[in-house]
C-alpha positions as CSV (number, residue, x, y, z in Angstrom):
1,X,27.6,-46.1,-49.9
2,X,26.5,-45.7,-46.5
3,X,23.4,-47.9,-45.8
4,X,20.7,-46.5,-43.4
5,X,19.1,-48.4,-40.5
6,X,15.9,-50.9,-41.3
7,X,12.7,-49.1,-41.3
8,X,9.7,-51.7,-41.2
9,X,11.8,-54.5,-42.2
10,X,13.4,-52.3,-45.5
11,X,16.8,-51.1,-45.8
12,X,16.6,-47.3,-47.3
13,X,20.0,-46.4,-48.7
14,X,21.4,-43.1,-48.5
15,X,24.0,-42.1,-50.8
16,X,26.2,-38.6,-49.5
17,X,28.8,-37.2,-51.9
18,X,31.6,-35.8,-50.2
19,X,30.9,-32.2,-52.0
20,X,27.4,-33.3,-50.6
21,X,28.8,-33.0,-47.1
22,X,31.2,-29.8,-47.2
23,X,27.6,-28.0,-48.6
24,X,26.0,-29.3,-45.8
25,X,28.6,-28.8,-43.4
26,X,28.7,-24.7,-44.9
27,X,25.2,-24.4,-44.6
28,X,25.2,-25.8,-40.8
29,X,28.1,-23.4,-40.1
30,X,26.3,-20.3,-42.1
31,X,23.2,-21.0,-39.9
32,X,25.4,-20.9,-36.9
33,X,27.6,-17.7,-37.3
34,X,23.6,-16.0,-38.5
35,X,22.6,-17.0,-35.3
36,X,25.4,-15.4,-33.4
37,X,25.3,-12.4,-35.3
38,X,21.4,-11.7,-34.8
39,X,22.0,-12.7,-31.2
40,X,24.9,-10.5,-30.4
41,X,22.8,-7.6,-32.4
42,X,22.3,-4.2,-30.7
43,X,22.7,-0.5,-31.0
44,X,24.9,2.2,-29.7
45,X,23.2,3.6,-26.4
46,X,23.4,7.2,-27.6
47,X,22.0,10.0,-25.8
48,X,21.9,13.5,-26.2
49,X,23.9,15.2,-23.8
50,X,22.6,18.8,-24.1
51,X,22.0,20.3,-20.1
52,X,18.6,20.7,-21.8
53,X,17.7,17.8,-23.9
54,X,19.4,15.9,-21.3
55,X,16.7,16.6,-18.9
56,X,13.9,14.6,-21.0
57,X,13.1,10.8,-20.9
58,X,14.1,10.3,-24.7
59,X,15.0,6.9,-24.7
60,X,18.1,5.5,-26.9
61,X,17.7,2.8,-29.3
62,X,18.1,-1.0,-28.5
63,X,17.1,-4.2,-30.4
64,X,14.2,-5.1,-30.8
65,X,14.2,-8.9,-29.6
66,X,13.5,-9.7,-26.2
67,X,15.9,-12.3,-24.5
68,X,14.6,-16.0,-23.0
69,X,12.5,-16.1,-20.3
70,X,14.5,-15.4,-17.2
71,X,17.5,-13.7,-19.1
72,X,19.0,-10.6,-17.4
73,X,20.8,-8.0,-19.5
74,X,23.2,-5.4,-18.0
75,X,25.0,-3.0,-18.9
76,X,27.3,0.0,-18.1
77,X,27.1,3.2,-20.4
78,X,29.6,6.0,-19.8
79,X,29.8,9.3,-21.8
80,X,31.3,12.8,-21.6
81,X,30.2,15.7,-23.9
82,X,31.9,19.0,-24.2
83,X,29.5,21.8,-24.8
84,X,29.8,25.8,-26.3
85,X,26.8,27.4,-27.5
86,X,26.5,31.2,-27.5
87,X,23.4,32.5,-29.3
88,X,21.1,35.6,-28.5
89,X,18.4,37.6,-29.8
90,X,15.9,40.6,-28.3
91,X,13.7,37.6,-26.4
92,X,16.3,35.5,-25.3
93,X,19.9,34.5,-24.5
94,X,21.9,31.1,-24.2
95,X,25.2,30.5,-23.3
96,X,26.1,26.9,-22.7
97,X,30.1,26.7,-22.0
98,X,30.9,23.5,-19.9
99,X,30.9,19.6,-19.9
100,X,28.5,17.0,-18.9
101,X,29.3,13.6,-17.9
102,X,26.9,10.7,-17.5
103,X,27.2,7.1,-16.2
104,X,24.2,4.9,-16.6
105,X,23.2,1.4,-15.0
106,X,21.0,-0.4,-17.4
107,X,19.1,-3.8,-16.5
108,X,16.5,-5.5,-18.5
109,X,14.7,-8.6,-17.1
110,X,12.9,-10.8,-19.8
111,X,9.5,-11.5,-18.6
112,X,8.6,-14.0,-21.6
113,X,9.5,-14.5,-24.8
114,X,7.8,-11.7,-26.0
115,X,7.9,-9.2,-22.9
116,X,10.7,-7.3,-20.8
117,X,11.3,-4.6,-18.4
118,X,13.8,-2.3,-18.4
119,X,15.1,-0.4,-15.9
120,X,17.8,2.8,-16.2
121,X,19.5,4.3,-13.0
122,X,21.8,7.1,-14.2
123,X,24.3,9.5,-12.5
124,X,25.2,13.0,-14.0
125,X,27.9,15.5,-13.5
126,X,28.4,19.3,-15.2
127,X,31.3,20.7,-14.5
128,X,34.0,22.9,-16.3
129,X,35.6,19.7,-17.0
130,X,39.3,19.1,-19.3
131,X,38.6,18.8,-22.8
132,X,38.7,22.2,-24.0
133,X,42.4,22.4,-24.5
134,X,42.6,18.9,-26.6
135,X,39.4,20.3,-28.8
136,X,41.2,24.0,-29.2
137,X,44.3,22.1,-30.3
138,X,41.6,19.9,-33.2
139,X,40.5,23.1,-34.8
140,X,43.6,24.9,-34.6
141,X,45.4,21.1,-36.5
142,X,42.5,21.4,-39.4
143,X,42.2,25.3,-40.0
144,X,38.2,24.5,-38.6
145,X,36.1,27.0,-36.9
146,X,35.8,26.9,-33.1
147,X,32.5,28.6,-32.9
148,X,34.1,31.2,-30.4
149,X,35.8,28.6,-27.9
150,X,38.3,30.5,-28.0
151,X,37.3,33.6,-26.9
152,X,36.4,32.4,-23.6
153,X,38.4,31.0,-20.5
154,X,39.1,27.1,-20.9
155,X,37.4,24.5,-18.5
156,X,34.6,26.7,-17.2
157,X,31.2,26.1,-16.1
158,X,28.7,28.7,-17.6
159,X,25.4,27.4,-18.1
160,X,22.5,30.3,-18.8
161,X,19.1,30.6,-20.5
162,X,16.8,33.5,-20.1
163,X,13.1,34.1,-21.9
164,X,10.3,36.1,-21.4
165,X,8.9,32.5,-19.4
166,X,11.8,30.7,-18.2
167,X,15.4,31.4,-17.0
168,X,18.4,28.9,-15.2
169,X,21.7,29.5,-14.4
170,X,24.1,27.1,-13.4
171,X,28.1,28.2,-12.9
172,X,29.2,25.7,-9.6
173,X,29.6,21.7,-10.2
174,X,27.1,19.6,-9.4
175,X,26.7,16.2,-9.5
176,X,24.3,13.3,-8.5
177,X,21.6,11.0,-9.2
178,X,19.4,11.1,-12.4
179,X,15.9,10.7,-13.2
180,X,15.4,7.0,-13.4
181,X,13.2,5.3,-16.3
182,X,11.2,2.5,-16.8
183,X,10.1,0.7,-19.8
184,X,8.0,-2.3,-20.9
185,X,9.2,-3.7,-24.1
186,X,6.6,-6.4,-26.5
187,X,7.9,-8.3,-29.5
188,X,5.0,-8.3,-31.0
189,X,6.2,-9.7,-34.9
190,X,8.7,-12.6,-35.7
191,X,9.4,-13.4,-39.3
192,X,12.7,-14.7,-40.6
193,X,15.4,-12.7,-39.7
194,X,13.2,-9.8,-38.4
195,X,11.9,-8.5,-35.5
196,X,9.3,-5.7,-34.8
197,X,8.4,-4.3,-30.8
198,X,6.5,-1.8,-29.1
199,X,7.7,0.1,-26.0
200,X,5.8,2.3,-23.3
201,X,8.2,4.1,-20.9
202,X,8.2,6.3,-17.7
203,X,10.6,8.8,-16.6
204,X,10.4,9.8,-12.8
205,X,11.2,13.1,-11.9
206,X,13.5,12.1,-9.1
207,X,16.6,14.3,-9.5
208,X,17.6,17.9,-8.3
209,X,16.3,20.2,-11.0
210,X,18.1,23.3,-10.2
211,X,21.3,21.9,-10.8
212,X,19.7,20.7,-14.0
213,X,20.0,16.9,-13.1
214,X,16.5,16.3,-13.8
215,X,13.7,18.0,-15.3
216,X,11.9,17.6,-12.1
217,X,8.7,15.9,-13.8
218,X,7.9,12.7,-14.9
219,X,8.0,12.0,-18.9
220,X,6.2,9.3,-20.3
221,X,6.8,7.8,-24.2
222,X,6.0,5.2,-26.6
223,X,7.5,3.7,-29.5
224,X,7.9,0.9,-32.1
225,X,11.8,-0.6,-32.6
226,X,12.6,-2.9,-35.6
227,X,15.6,-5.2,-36.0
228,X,16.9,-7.2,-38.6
229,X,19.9,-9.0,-40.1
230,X,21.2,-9.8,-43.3
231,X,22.2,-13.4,-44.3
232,X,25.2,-14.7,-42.9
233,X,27.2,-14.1,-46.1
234,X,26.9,-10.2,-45.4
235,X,26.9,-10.3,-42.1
236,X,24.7,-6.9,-41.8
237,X,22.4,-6.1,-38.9
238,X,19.7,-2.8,-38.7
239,X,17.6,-1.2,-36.6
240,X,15.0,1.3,-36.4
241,X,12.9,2.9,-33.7
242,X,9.9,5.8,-34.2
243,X,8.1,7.4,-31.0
244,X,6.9,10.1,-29.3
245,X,7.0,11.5,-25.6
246,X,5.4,13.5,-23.8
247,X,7.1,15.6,-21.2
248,X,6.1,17.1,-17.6
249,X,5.9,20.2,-16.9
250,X,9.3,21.7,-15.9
251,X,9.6,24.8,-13.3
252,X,13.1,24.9,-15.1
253,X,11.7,25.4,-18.5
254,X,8.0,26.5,-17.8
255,X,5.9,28.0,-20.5
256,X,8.8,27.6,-23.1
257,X,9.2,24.3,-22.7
258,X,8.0,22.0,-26.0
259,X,6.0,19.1,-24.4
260,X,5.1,17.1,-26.9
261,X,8.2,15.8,-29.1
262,X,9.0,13.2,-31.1
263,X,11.9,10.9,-31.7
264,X,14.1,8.6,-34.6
265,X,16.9,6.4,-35.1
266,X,18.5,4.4,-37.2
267,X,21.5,1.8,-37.0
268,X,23.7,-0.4,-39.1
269,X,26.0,-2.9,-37.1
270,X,28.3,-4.3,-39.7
271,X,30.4,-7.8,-38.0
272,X,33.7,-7.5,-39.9
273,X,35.3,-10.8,-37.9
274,X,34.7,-13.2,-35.5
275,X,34.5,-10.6,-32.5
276,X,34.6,-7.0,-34.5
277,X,31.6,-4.6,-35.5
278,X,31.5,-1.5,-37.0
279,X,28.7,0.6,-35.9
280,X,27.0,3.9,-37.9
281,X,23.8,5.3,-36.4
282,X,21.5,7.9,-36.7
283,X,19.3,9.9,-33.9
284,X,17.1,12.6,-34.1
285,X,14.7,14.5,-31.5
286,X,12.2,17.4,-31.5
287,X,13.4,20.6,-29.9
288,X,13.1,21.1,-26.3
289,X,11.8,24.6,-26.5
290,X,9.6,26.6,-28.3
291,X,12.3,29.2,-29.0
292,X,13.8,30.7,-32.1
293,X,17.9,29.9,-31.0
294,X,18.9,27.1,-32.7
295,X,20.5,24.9,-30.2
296,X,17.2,24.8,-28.0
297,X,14.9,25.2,-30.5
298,X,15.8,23.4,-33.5
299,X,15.3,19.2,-34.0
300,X,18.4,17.7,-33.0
301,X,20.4,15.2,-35.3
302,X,23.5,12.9,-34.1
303,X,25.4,10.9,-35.9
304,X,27.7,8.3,-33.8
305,X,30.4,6.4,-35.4
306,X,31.8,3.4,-33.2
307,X,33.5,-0.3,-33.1
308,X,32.3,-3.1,-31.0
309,X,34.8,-6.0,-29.4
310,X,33.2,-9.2,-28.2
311,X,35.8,-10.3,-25.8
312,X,34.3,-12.5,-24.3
313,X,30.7,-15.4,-25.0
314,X,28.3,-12.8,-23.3
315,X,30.2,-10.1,-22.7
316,X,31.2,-7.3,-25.4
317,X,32.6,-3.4,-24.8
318,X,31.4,0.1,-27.5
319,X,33.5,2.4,-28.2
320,X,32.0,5.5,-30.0
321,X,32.0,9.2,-30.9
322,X,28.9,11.5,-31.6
323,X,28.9,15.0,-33.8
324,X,26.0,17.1,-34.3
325,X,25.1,17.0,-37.4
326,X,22.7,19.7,-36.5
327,X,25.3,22.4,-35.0
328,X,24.5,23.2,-31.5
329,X,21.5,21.1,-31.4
330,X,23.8,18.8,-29.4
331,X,27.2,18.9,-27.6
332,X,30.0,19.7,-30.2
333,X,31.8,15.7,-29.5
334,X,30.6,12.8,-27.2
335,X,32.8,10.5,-26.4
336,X,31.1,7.5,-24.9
337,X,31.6,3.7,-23.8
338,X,29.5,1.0,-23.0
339,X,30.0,-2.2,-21.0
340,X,27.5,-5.1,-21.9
341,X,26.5,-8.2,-20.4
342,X,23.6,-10.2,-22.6
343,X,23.7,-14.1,-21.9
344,X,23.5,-16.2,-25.2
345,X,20.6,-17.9,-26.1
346,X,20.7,-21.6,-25.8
């Protein structure tokens, strides 16, 4: 018997079994690994690598929580997409034979507890690149179609679009700064393990459009995101986003150009140890042209398979892969990275 302290001159006793105590004690510690779990949430930053739906301000899914007041988020996303897309018809022609590469610096600032800015400052590259042999030698291993690869020289730069309203060519590297975004985030709905926010977002048309860098407008979009997690014992987190831009008008693109375009995600982030996630996740987009070619003119659908590794408290690293699951709506492979600082809450 273990006798509690005197409360207005009485002695209350309190009488703990020791099964009492482990059920507490499992309860405590369920409560805790939930916590971590929700608080180390957070989808793949997927983006669609396309030279042409690259040029939009479509933003990627993230949580939907905002951090403590104060709290600064960083992180480092690195990708690299190999592209080959050949389609023609009597109005127009496409050839996109290259790679992209893209290395993003993302910082969000948490203004409140219910309010944070975001801020994205990426850098692009297209260029012949070096994959092309490694994905010849894929196909060739499985017996799978190479869509024409190879018919064409390896590691060359041939990007081309020409309609009765727009035309670009691009065949020399080029590299730089990308447009930058901005975006204010509101949580907006707490209720047990969920979370629901709204998001308005700017894209400034900062970078060099004729080496397709940027679309040389500014894009601006809105959204809901939802997150949630699953009780500790299935350690399961989700999240959702919905939202629609609306795009400048390009001199790249001009009268073809789609302007009004919506987007989708979804993601499952399953925590399969102590510092291991598997991550499955769904994005989709509206096409960037008003065009009858598929890989301009069609929605786009991505499917990104990855594995997160918390190394470290606040610190974690993604590792992930992205197919098309709507052919040439997207590069053929992604392969991308992402290095992520997000302070615990206290």
């Amino acid at each position: 018997m273990i006798v509690g302290p005197p409360f207005a001159g009485a002695t209350l006793p309190l009488t703990f079994s020791r099964s009492a105590h482990r059920s507490a004690r499992t309860l405590c510690a369920a409560a805790v690994v939930h916590a971590a779990v929700a608080a180390a949430g957070e989808p793949l930053y997927v983006k669609n690598l396309s030279p042409l739906a690259g040029l939009l301000g479509l933003p990627s899914q993230r949580d939907a929580a905002i951090g403590e007041p104060g709290a600064v988020t960083l992180a480092l996303h690195a990708g690299v997409a190999s592209h080959y897309v050949a389609e023609g018809s009597d109005a127009e022609f496409l050839r996109l034979d290259g790679e992209t590469a893209r290395l993003a610096l993302e910082l969000r600032y948490a203004l409140s507890r219910d309010w944070d800015l975001q801020l994205e400052l990426p850098w692009l590259e297209h260029s012949g690149g070096h994959l092309d042999r490694a994905i010849d030698n894929w196909h060739h291993l499985w017996g799978m179609s190479d869509g024409g690869r190879g018919a064409v020289p390896r590691d060359r730069l041939d990007y081309r679009y020409r309609g009765a309203t727009a035309r670009f060519t691009l065949r020399d590297r080029a590299c730089g700064p990308g447009d930058i975004s901005l975006a204010l985030s509101h949580a907006f709905y707490r209720r047990d393990r969920t979370v629901a926010s709204a998001m308005l977002g700017y894209k400034f048309g900062t970078a060099r459009e004729p080496d397709l860098l940027g679309s040389g407008a500014d894009d601006v979009y809105l959204g809901l995101r939802l997150s949630g997690a699953q009780p500790a014992t299935r350690p399961l987190l989700w999240h959702g986003q919905l939202g629609y831009l609306r795009a400048g008008a390009s001199d790249t693109l001009r009268g073809a150009q789609a302007r009004d375009l919506w987007f989708a995600g979804l993601a499952l982030d399953w925590r399969v140890g102590r510092r291991w996630s598997l991550v499955g996740q769904l994005d989709g987009h509206a096409a960037p042209l008003d065009s009858d070619l598929t890989a301009v003119g069609d929605a786009a659908w991505l499917l990104t398979l990855g594995a997160r590794w918390r190394f470290a408290a606040d610190w974690s690293v993604d590792v992930s892969v992205v197919e098309d699951l709507q052919v040439s709506s997207a590069p053929d492979v992604t392969f991308q990275a992402s290095l992520r600082y997000r302070p615990a809450e206290s």
